[in-house]
Structures are given as C-alpha cells and as structure tokens.
TORBA-677078 format. One line per 8 residues: their letters; for each residue x, y, z of C-alpha. Coordinates in steps of 0.2 Angstrom, whole numbers, padded with zeros to 4 digits. Layout:
<vexmars>
A> X:Y:Z; ...
</vexmars>
This chain:
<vexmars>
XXXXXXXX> -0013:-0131:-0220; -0016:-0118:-0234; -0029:-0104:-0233; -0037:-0095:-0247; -0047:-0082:-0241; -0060:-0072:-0252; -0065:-0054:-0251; -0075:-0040:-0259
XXXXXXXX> -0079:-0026:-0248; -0070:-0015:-0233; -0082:-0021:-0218; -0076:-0040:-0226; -0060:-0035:-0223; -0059:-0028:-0208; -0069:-0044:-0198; -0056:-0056:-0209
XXXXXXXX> -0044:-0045:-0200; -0046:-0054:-0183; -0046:-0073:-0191; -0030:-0068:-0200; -0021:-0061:-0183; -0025:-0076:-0176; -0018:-0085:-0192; -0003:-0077:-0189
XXXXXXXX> -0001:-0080:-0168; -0002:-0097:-0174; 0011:-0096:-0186; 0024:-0087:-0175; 0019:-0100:-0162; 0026:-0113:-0176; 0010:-0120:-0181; 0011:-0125:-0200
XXXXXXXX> -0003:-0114:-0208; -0004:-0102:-0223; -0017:-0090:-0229; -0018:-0080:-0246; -0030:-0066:-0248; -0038:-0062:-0263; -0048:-0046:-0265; -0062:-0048:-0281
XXXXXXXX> -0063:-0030:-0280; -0081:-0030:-0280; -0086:-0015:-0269; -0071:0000:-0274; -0066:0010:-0260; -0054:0024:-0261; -0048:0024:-0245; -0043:0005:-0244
XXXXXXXX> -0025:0012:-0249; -0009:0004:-0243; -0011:0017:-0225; -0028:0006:-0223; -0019:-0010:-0222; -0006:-0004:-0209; -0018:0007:-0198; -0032:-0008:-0198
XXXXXXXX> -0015:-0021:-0196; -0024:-0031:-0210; -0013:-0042:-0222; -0012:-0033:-0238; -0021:-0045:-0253; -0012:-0055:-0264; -0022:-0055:-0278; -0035:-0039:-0281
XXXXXXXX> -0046:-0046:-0297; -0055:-0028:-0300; -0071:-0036:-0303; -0086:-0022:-0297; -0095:-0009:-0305; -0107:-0023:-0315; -0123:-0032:-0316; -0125:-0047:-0302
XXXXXXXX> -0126:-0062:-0313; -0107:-0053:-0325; -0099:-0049:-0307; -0100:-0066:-0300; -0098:-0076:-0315; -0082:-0066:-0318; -0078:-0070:-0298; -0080:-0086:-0302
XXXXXXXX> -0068:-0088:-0317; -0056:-0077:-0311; -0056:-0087:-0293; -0054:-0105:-0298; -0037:-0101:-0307; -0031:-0096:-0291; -0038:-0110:-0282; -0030:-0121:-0295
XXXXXXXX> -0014:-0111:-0292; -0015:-0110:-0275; -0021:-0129:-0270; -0029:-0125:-0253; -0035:-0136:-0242; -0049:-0124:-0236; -0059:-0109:-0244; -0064:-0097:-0232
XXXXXXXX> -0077:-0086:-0235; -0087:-0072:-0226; -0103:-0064:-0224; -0116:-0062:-0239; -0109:-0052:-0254; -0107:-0059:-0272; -0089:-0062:-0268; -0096:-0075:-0255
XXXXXXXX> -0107:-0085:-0266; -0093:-0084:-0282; -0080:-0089:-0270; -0089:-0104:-0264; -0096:-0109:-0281; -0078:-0111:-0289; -0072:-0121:-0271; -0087:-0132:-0272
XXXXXXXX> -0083:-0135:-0292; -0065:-0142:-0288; -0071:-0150:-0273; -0062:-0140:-0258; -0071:-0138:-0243; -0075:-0120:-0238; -0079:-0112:-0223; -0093:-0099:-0221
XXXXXXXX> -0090:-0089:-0208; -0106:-0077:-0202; -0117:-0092:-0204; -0136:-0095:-0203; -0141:-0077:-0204; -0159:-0076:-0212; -0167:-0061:-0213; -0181:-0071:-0225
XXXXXXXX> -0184:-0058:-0238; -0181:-0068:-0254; -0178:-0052:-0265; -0162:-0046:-0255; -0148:-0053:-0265; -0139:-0056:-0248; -0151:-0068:-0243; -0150:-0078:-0258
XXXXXXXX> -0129:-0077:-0257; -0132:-0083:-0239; -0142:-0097:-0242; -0134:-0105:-0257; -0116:-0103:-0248; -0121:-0112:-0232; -0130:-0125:-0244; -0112:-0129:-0251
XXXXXXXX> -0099:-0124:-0234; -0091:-0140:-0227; -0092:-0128:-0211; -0103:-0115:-0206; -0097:-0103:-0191; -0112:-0095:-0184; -0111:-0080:-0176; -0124:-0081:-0164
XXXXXXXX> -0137:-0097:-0158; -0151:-0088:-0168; -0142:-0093:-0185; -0138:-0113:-0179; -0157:-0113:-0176; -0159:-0108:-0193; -0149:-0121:-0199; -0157:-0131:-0189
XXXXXXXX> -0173:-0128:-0197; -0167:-0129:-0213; -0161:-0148:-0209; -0145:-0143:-0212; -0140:-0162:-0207; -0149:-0168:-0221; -0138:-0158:-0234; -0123:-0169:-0234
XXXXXXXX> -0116:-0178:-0221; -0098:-0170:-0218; -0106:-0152:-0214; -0104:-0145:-0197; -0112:-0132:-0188; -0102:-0124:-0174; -0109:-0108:-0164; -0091:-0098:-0167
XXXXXXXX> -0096:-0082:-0161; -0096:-0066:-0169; -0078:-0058:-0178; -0085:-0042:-0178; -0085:-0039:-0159; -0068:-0047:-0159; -0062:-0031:-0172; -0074:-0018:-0162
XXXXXXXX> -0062:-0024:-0144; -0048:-0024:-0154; -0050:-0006:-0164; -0057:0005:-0150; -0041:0009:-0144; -0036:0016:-0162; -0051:0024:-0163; -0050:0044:-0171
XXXXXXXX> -0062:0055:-0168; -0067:0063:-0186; -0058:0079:-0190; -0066:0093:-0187; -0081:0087:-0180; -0089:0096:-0165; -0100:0087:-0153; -0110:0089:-0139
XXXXXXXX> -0108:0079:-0124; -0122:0070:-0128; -0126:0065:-0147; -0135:0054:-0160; -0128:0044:-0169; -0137:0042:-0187; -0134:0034:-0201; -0143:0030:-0221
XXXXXXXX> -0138:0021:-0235; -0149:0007:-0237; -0156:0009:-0256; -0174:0003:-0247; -0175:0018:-0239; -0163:0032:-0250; -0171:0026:-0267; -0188:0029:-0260
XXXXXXXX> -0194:0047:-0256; -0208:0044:-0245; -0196:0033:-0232; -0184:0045:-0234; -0196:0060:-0229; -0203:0050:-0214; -0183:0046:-0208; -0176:0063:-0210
XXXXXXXX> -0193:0073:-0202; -0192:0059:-0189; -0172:0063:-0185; -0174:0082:-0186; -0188:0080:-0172; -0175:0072:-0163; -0162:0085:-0166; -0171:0095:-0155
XXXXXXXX> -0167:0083:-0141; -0149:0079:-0146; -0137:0082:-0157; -0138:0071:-0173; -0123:0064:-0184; -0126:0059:-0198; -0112:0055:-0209; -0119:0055:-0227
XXXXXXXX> -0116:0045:-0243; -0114:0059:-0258; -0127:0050:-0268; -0139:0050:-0251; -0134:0069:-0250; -0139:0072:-0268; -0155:0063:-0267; -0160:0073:-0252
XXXXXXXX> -0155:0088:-0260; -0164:0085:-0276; -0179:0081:-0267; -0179:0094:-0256; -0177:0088:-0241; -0177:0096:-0223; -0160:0092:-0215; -0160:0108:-0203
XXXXXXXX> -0151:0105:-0187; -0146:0090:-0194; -0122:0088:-0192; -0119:0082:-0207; -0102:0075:-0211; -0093:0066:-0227; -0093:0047:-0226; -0080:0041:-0213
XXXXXXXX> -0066:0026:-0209; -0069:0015:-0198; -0056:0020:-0184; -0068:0038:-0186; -0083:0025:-0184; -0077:0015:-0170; -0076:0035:-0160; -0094:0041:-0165
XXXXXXXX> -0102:0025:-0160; -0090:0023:-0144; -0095:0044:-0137; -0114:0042:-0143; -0128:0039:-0133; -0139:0030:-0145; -0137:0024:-0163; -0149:0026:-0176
XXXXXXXX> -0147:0015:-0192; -0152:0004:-0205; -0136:-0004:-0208; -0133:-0022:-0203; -0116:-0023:-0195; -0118:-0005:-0185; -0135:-0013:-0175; -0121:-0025:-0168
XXXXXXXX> -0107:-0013:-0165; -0120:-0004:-0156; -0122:-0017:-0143; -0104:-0022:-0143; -0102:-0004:-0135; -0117:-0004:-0124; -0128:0010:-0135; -0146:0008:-0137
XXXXXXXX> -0150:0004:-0155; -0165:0011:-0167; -0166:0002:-0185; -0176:0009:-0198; -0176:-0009:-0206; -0194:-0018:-0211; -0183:-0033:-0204; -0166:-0036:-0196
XXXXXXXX> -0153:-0055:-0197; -0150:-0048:-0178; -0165:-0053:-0170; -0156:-0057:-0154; -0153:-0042:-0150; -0173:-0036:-0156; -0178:-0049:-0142; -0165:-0044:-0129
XXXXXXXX> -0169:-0026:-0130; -0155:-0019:-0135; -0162:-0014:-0153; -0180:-0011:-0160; -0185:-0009:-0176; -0195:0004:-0183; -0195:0004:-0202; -0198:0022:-0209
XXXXXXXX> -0213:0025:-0199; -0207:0045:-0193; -0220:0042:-0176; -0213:0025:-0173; -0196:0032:-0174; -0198:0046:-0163; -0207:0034:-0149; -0196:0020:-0151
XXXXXXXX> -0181:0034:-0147; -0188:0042:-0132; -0192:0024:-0126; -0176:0017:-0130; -0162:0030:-0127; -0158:0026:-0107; -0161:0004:-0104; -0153:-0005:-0092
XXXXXXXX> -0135:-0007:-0093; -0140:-0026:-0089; -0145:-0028:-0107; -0128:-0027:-0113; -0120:-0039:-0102; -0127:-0055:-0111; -0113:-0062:-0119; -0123:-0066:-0138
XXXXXXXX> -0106:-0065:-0147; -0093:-0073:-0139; -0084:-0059:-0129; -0071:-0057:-0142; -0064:-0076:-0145; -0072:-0080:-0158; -0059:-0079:-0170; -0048:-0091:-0161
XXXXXXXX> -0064:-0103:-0160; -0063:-0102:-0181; -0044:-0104:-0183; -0044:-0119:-0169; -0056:-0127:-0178; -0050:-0126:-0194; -0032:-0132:-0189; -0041:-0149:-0181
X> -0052:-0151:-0196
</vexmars>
C-alpha cells in the first residue's frame, strides 16, 4: 500500500508524526506499506530545520513545494497543481490528509480529481463560523474523504447531522481518536524547559496570536488588563509573536508584570504547559493539550471546535470580555482532578486505530 501524505504547517507535522511512527512499526514488522511526505510549504517556519526532524523523530519531507506567503484562492490553486504531479508520480492508493489548512483542502481536491481516496484525519470538527477559512477547508474535505478519522464523538455527531451517509455511499466515519494526545504522551519526556526562563512554582501559562483578537485593539486591551490582574495572582508566561509584540507596543499597551518570552518549539511548549497550573489561550490545539496534561483551560475564543471539553469542564470560554476572564480564572484554576480522567481522545492509540484501518481498507 502507498501513502501520500500532505502538509503545510509545523503543528501538521508534529501530529502526522504519530501516524507515521506507526507506519514505520508496521513496516519493520514486514507489513507491505509506503508513505511519501510532501510539505506545500504553506506556513514558513525557520525552525523546521533538519535538527527539527531528528529531535521531533518525524520523517524528513520528500517533496517541499514552497508554496506560502500568498492570497488563499493563488496558495491553494498552486497546491493543487503542484500536488497532482506528484500524485500522478507517486500513484498512491490513499491521500492522507490532516486538520483544516489550505494544504488540506488543495491536497484533497487534486486526490478527488484523479479519483484516489483520501483520508481526513481530524474529522468533523465544526466551530460554525462560516467566515473562518478553516471551517470552510473542513467542510469541503470531509465532503470529498473516502474516510473521515474523527477525533472525538462530538465531530461523528456532526457528521451525523450533516447526513454524511447521504454523500456517497463508500464514505466511512470512524471515531479514531485524537493524534495530538498520542504526540503530547509521546514528547513529554523530551520536553525542554525554555532557556533562560525563570519561573515561579506556580505560573500561567498564556498565550495570543489569533488575528480575531491581535488585529483588534479593543479585545486586545480587555485580554492584556484582564492577564495583568492576573499577574498579581500568579506568574504569567506569555510567549509572544513579534508581530503581537509590535502591535501591543504600537498601541500602547500595559504589559507590566507580564514574562514575556520569544515564540518557542514545541519540546519548550510541551515543559510550560506540563509545570503550569492553568492555561490561558485562544489557540485551538493548546485548549487540548491542556487537558491531555490535566491543567484547567481559559479561551478567549467567541467559540471553540472542542466543545467536549467546554461541557466536561475542563475548559470555559470567555471571549475577550477582561471581567469574564478574570472570574472564569479564579473559578477555574483548582477543578477536580476527576475531570481529566475521561478518556475523550483515545488515551494515546489513536494513531494505531488510523494505520489499522487504513491497511484493512
């Protein structure tokens, strides 16, 4: 069986990292399968050097395509050119592709066009907000995936809704489980704490970089005043984009009392959010990373694709609304350790439920 996998960012990369250790146990066990990696290049990050591939013990790419840096509709049309002369190359059996970026959609769009079956793997999340590009990458790939992994039972009910049944009769939802907790139990022993950084016993970890809340001053005042209150409770981290930095710094921002570091890695992520007490964010993947090492989450999200964990407890969102943030944290910051023991993502297995299933196709 041949593989083509499709990538585009760093967080991609680091949850395709589980299904393609399991790929390879698989192969060294004799099992006839083959995956090629191809990186469209669409988010560029200096520090996916050659030392990120041997640290993260992620294959290297086999083709990088250098497609970023450009509007949506050029980006994935160019993913899409640029992708079916591999596939037409490469002659997989499967496309297999991850998550909600363009590199998704372009990857599935060029499979679909030469009739190979894809697999979508972080199916069926919805955060029903039409004018997030994500969403519409999500929904258009799942529309054309032979096989749609969902991460959790909240995204097969949204399929279900959807009458995914009633799309084509070969596609098959299967609750897979989650590959991110599979890489979050399989990094925290490489985790690194950040150099240099000097922490309190007991510390916040924050972090901003949704353009939803840095593009607009008035959510960004109401986060940052909310945070600093905090601060006087805690420590808060709060590694920082330089573009968010500039922004604040432009605007005049308050950030007293605020520890504020460079953008990390994710073996430096993987320490802060294993040694905090609570996380606060309005990134998606970090609201899950949070409950696969038991912290309390805050998002300052209007809406969240994790609304398990919103309904378990474990997280609670806030928006930008500086009082709601600073109630939500002292309501939030010690809850029973029962609410982490739910098992929403598979405990870790999930990419050996992918790779099975793919190989019995």
């Amino acid at each position: 069986m041949n593989i083509v996998t499709i990538l585009g960012a760093r967080p991609q990369f680091i949850k395709a990292g589980s299904v393609s250790r399991e790929i390879s146990r698989q192969q060294k066990k004799g099992v006839n399968v083959k995956e090629v990696i191809v990186h469209t290049g669409q988010h560029y990050d200096a520090n996916m050097s050659d030392v990120f591939f041997e640290e993260m013990d992620i294959p290297k790419p086999d083709y990088f395509l250098g497609i970023g840096g450009k509007s949506h509709g050029a980006m994935t049309g160019q993913m899409i050119e640029k992708i079916e002369e591999i596939l037409v190359k490469e002659e997989p059996d499967w496309v297999m592709v991850y998550g909600d970026t363009n590199s998704t959609l372009a990857g599935a769009l060029a499979a679909a066009k030469l009739q190979i079956k894809i697999a979508h793997v972080e199916a069926g999340l919805r955060s029903f907000n039409m004018r997030m590009p994500e969403e519409l990458n999500r929904i258009l790939t799942d529309r054309i995936s032979s096989i749609l992994f969902c991460p959790t039972l909240a995204a097969v009910e949204n399929l279900s809704n959807e009458a995914v049944g009633n799309w084509k009769t070969d596609t098959k939802v299967m609750l897979s489980g989650d590959v991110m907790q599979d890489g979050a139990i399989f990094y925290k022993k490489f985790a690194k704490k950040p150099p240099g950084l000097v922490v309190s016993d007991e510390f916040v970890l924050c972090t901003i970089h949704r353009a939803e809340n840095t593009d607009d001053t008035e959510r960004l005042e109401g986060i940052l005043s909310a945070i600093k209150d905090i601060s006087e409770d805690k420590q808060v981290v709060l590694p920082l984009h330089p573009r968010t930095n500039k922004i604040i710094q432009n605007s005049k921002l308050d950030t007293s009392n605020l520890t504020i570091i460079d953008p990390v890695g994710y073996l430096n992520m993987v320490w802060l959010i294993d040694n905090c007490s609570i996380v606060l964010t309005d990134s998606g993947g970090l609201q899950k990373e949070a409950y696969c090492f038991s912290k309390p989450c805050i998002t300052m999200r209007d809406e969240t694709e994790w609304v398990e964990l919103v309904d378990l407890g474990a997280n609670v969102l806030v928006g930008a609304d500086r009082e709601k943030i600073i109630s939500s944290y002292f309501a939030h910051k010690s809850i029973a350790p029962e609410v982490f023991k739910s098992d929403l993502y598979g405990g870790g297995r999930a990419s050996q439920a992918i790779v099975a299933e793919l190989l019995n196709a």
